[in-house]
C-alpha positions as CSV (number, residue, x, y, z in Angstrom):
1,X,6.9,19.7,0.1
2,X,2.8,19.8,-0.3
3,X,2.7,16.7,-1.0
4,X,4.4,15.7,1.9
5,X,2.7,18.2,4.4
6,X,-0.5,16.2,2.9
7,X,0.6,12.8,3.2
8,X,1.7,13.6,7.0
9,X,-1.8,15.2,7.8
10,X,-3.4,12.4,5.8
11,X,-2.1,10.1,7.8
12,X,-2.8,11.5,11.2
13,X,-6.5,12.3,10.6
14,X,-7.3,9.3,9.9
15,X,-5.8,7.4,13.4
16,X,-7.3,10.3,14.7
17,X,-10.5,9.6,13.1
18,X,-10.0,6.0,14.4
19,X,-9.5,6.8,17.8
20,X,-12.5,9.5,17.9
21,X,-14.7,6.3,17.1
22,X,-13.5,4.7,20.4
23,X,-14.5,8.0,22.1
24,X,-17.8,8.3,20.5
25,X,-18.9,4.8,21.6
26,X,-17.5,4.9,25.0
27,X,-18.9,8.3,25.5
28,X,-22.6,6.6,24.4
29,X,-21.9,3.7,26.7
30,X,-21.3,5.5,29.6
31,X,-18.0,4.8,29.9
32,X,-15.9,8.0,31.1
33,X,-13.1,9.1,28.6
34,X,-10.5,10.0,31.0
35,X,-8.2,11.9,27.9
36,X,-8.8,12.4,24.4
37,X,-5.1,13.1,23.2
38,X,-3.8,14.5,20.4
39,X,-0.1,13.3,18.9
40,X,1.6,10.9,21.9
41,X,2.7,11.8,25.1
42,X,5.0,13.4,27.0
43,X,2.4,16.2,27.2
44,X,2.6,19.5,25.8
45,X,-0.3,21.1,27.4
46,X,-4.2,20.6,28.4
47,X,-6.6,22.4,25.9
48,X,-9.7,22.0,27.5
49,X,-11.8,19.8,29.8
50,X,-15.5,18.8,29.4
51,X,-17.7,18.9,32.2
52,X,-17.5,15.0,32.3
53,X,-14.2,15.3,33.1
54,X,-12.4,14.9,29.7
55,X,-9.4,15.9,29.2
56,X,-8.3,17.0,25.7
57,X,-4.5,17.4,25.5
58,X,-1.9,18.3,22.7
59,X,1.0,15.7,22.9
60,X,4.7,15.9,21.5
61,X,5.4,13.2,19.2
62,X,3.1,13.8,15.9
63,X,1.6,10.4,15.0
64,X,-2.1,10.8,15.3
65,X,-3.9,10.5,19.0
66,X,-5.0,7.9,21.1
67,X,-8.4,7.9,23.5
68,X,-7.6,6.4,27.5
69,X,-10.6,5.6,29.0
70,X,-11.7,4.9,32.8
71,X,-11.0,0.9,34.0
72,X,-9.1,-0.2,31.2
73,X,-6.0,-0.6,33.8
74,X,-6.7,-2.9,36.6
75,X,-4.6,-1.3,38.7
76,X,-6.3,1.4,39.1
77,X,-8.5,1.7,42.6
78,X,-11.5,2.4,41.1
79,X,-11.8,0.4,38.3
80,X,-14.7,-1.3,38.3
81,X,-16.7,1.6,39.1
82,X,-19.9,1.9,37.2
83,X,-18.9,3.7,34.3
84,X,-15.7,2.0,34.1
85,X,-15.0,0.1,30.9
86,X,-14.4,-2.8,32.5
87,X,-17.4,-3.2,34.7
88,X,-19.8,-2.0,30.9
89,X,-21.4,-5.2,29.7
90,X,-19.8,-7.2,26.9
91,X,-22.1,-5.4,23.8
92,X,-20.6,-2.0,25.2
93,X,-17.0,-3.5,25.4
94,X,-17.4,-4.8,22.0
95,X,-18.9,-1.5,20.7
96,X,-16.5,0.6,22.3
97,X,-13.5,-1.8,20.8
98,X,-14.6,-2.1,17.2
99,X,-16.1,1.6,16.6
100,X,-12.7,2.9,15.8
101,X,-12.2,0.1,12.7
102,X,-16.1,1.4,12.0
103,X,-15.3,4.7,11.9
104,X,-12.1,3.8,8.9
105,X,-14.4,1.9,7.1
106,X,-17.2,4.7,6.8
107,X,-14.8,7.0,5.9
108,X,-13.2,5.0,3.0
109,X,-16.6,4.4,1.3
110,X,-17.5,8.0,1.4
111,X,-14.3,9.1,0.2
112,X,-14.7,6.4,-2.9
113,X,-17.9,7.7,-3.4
114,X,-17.3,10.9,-3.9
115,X,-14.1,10.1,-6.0
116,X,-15.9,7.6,-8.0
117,X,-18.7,10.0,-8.6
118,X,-16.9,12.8,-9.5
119,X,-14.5,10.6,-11.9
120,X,-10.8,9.2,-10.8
121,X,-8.0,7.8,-12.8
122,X,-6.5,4.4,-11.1
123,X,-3.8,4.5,-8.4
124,X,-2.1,1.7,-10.4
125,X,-2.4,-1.4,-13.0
126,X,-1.6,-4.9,-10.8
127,X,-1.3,-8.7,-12.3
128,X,-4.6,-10.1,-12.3
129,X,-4.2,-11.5,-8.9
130,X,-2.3,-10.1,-6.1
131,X,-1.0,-12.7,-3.3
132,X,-2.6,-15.4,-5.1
133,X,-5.9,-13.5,-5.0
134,X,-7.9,-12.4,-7.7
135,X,-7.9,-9.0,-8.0
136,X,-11.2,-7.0,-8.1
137,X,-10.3,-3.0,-7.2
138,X,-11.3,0.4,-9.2
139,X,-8.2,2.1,-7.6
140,X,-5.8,-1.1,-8.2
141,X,-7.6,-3.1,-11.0
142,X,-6.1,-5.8,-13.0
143,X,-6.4,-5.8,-16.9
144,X,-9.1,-8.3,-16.4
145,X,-11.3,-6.4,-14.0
146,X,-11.1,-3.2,-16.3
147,X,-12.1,-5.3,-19.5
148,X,-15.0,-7.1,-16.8
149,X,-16.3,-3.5,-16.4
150,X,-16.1,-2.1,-19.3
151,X,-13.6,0.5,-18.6
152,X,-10.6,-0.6,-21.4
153,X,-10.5,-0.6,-25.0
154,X,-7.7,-2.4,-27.3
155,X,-6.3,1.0,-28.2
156,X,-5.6,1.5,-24.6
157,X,-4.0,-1.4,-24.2
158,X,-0.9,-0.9,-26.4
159,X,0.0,2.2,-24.6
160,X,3.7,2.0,-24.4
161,X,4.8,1.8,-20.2
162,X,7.2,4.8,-19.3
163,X,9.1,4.9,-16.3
164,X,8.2,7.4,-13.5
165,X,10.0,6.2,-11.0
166,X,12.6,3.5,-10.0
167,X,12.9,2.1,-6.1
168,X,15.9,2.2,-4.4
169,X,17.4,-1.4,-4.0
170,X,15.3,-2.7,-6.4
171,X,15.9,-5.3,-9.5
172,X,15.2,-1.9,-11.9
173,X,17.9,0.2,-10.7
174,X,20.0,-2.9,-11.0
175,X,19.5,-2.7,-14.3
176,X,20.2,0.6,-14.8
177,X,16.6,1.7,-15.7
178,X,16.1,5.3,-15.4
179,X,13.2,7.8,-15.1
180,X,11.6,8.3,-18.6
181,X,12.7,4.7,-19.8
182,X,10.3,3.1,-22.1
183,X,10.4,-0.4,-21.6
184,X,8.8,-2.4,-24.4
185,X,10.0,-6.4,-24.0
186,X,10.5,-8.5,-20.9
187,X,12.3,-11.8,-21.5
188,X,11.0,-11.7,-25.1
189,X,7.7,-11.1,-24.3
190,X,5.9,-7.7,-25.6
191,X,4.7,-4.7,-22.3
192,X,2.5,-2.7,-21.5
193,X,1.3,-0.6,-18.6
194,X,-1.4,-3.5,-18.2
195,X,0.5,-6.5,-19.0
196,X,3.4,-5.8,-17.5
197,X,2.1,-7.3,-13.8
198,X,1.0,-10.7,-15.2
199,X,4.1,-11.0,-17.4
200,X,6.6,-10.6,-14.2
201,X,4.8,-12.6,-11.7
202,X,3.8,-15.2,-14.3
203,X,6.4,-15.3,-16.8
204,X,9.7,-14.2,-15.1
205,X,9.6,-13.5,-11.5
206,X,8.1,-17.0,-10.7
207,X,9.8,-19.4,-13.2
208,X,13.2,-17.9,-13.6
209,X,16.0,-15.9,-12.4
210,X,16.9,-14.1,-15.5
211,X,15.3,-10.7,-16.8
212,X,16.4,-9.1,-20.0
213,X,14.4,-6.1,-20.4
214,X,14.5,-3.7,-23.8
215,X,12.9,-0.9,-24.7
216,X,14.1,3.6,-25.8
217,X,15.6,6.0,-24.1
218,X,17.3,9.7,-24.5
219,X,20.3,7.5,-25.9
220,X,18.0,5.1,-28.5
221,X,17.3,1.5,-28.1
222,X,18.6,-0.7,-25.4
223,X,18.7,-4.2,-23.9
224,X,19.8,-4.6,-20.5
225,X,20.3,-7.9,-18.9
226,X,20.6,-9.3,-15.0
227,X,20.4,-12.5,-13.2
228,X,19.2,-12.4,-9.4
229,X,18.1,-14.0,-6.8
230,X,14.4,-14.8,-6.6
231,X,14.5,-15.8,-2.9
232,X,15.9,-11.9,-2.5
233,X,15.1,-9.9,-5.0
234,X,11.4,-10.7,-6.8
235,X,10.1,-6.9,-7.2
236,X,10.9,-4.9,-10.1
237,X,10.4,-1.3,-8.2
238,X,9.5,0.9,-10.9
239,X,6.3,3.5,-11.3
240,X,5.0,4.1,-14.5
241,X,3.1,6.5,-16.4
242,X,-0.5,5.8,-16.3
243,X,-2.9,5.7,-19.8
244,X,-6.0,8.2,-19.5
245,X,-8.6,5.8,-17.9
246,X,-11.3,7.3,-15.6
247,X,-13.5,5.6,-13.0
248,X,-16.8,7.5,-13.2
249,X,-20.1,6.5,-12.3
250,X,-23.4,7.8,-11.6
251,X,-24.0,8.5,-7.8
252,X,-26.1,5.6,-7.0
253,X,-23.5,3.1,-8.8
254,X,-20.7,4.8,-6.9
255,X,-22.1,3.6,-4.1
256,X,-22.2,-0.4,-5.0
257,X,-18.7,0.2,-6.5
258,X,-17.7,1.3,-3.1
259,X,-18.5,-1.7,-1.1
260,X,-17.0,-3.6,-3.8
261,X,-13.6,-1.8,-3.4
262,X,-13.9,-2.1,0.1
263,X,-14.6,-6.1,-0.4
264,X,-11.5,-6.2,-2.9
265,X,-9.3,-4.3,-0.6
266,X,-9.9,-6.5,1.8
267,X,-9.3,-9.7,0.2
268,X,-6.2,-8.5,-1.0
269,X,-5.2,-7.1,2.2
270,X,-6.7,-9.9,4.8
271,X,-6.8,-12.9,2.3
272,X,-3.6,-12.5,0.7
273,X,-0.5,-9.9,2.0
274,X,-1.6,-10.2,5.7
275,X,-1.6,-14.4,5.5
276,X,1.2,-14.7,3.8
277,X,3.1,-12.8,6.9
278,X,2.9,-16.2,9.1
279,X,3.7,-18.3,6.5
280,X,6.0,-20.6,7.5
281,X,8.5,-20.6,4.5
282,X,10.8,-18.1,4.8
283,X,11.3,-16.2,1.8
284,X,7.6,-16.4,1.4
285,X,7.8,-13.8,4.8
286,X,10.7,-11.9,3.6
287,X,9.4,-10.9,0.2
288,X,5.7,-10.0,2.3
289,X,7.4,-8.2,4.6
290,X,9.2,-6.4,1.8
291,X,5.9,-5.1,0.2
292,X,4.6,-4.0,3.5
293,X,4.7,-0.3,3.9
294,X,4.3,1.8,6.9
295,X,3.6,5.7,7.8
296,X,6.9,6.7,6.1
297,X,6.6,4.8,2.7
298,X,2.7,5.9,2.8
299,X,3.9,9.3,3.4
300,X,6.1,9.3,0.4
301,X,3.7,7.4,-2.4
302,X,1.1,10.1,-1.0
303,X,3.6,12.6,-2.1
304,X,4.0,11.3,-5.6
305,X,0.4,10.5,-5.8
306,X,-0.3,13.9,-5.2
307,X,2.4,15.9,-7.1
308,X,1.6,13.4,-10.3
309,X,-2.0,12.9,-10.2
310,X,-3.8,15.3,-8.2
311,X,-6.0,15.7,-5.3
312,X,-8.9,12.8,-5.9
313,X,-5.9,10.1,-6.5
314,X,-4.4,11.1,-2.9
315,X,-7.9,11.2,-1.7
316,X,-8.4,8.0,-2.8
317,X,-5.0,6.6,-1.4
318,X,-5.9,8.0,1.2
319,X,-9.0,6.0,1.4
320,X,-7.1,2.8,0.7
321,X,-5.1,3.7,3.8
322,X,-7.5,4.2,5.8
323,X,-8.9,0.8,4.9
324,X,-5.6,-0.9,5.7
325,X,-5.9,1.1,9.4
326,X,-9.4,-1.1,10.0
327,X,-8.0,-4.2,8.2
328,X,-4.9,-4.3,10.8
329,X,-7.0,-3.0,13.6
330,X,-9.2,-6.3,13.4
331,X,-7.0,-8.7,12.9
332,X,-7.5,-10.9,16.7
333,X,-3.9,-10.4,17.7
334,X,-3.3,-9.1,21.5
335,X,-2.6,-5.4,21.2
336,X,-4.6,-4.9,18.6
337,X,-8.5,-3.9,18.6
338,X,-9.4,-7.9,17.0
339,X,-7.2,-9.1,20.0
340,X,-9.1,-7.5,22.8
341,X,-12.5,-8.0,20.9
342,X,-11.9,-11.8,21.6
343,X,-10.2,-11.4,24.6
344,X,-13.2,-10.0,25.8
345,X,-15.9,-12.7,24.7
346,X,-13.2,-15.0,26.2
347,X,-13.5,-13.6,29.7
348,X,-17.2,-13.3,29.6
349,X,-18.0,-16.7,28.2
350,X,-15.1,-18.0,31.0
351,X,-17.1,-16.1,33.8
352,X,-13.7,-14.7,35.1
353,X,-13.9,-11.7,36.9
354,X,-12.7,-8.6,35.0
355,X,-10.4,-7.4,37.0
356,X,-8.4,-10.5,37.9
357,X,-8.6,-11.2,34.0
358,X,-7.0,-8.1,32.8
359,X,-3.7,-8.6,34.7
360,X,-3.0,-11.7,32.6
361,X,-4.1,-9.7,29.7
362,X,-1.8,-6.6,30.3
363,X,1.1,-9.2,30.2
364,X,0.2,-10.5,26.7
365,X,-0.7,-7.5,25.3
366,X,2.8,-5.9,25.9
367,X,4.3,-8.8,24.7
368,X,2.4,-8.5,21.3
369,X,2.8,-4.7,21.2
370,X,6.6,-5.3,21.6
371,X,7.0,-7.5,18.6
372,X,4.7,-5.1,16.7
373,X,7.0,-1.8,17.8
374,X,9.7,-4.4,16.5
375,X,8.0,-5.2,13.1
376,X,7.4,-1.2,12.7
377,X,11.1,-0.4,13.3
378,X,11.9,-3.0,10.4
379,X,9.2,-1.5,7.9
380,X,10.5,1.9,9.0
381,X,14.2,1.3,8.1
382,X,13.0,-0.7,4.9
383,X,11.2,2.7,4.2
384,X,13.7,5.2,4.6
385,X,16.4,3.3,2.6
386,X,13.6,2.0,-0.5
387,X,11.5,5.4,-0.4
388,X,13.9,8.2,0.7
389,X,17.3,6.9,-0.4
390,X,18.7,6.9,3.1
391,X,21.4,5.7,3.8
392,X,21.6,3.8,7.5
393,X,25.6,3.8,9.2
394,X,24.8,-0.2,10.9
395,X,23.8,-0.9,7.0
396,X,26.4,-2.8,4.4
């Protein structure tokens, strides 16, 4: 229940560390910040107001805040009043837009600092590349990055992989794997906690649609076997039990390896899981959209993050979330902060007026922010049934 509580809190400080970039900047543009809200409306009281005229409210639904400033809706009267956002010139605009994805990105390379500084055992083990990118990440490293850096030894490497947990709907359960499961051979090649990644996506996964996984449990030896659909089912879905690694650094290194977990989070995340979402084969989509996680699911790994591995592994998921937050945030979709920071060179550089401008833009933002609420609903219900073993009435 900690955990939880954690994951929940985790979740909305750092949206509402997102938004309180927006207010910063707007606030050091000039701009007037008509509300600073915390949680979503409808309402639930006013807790105080600055004498700039703030508001700073406490909102009912709890999923971080939001900031509204003065002129962003053009139909408003006095919109393009002087300290209106859309009358600010375009370096303000652009500020004001990207300081939230600014403030997630200073946050996630002070929390790695201090993490990597003070010594961290990896999130997870992942193949060697990840969406067909290489994979380069302290948190998430591939057996080839840890070997690059120094940080894994042949003993380590024949730790035997124990299962810590098994997905809901997932290839392992249809197997019948189990918590505690030591799995030792898949399709006659030999596992480990770091091979395991390259030998499913490489060996099995990818080229066939056959696993026969053995291994000990409570009952002795066994050797299960399953044939599946790869154009459904290509995840395993099981957790395992990670070997004693740490990630420590002097200060001044933890500083370079932060920017470089930053860079490899964001290849990953931009270059690979995020590109493969508008690819234009469709199982390519479904199994991406499968992997994608929301608040829910992030809510739940922060859980067992934190009840299995202690406080600097949730700080540093946390940290890896936050990074996602800025990574979505900039991507130049309408409705999202990358959308409007185009959508504002677009009308400057066109020499439309502002005002006139934003009524077309109000219509394509809401279209985009509908298909997004849609794509949140789907990764909420893929959440609830994978994560909390839910189980949905309008689902077979």
């Amino acid at each position: 229940m900690l955990g939880i509580i954690l994951g929940i809190g985790m979740f909305m400080f750092l949206v509402i560390i997102h938004e309180l970039g927006h207010f910063w900047a707007a606030k050091k543009s000039g701009v007037k910040v008509k509300e600073f809200g915390i949680w979503i409306p409808p309402k639930i009281c006013t807790l105080w107001k600055d004498k700039s005229g703030t508001e700073y409210t406490l909102n009912w639904i709890p999923l971080g805040g939001f900031v509204s400033l003065k002129g962003e809706d053009s139909s408003e009267e006095d919109c393009e009043d002087k300290d209106t956002f859309m009358a600010a010139k375009l370096w303000k605009k652009l500020m004001i837009i990207v300081a939230g994805v600014v403030m997630n990105l200073i946050t996630a390379f002070v929390i790695f600092t201090v993490i990597f500084t003070i010594g961290v055992r990896p999130i997870s083990i992942v193949p060697n590349e990840v969406a067909g990118i290489k994979a380069e990440s302290f948190l998430t490293p591939s057996i080839d990055f840890l070997t690059k850096e120094g940080l894994l030894t042949e003993n380590e490497q024949k730790k035997p992989l124990i299962i810590e947990w098994v997905l809901s709907w997932s290839l392992a359960e249809q197997l019948g794997l189990d918590i505690g499961d030591q799995i030792s051979i898949i399709n006659n090649l030999p596992v480990s906690p770091y091979t395991i990644g390259n030998i499913l996506s490489k060996h099995t996964l990818m080229t066939g649609n056959t696993l026969v996984v053995s291994g000990e449990n409570s009952n002795g030896k066994y050797t299960k076997n399953l044939t599946f659909d790869c154009d459904k089912d290509c995840f395993l879905g099981v957790s395992y039990e990670m070997p004693n690694i740490t990630i420590k650094m002097p200060f001044h290194k933890s500083l370079l390896a932060s920017l470089k977990e930053i860079k490899g989070e964001r290849n990953m995340v931009l270059g690979g899981i995020f590109a493969k979402l508008f690819s234009t084969k469709k199982w390519v989509f479904l199994n991406t959209l499968k992997q994608l996680t929301g608040p829910v699911g992030a809510i739940k790994i922060g859980e067992k993050l934190f009840d299995q591995g202690g406080r600097l592994i949730f700080l540093g998921f946390g940290a890896t979330i936050s990074l996602a937050l800025a990574f979505f945030n900039i991507l130049p979709i309408p409705a999202l902060d990358g959308g409007r920071f185009w959508t504002s060179i677009i009308q400057h550089l066109s020499g439309s007026k502002a005002k006139h401008f934003a009524k077309y833009e109000w219509w394509v933002n809401m279209i985009f922010f509908c298909l997004l609420i849609l794509m949140a609903i789907v990764i909420l219900v893929k959440d609830l049934i994978v994560w909390w073993n839910v189980s949905l009435p309008f689902i077979g």
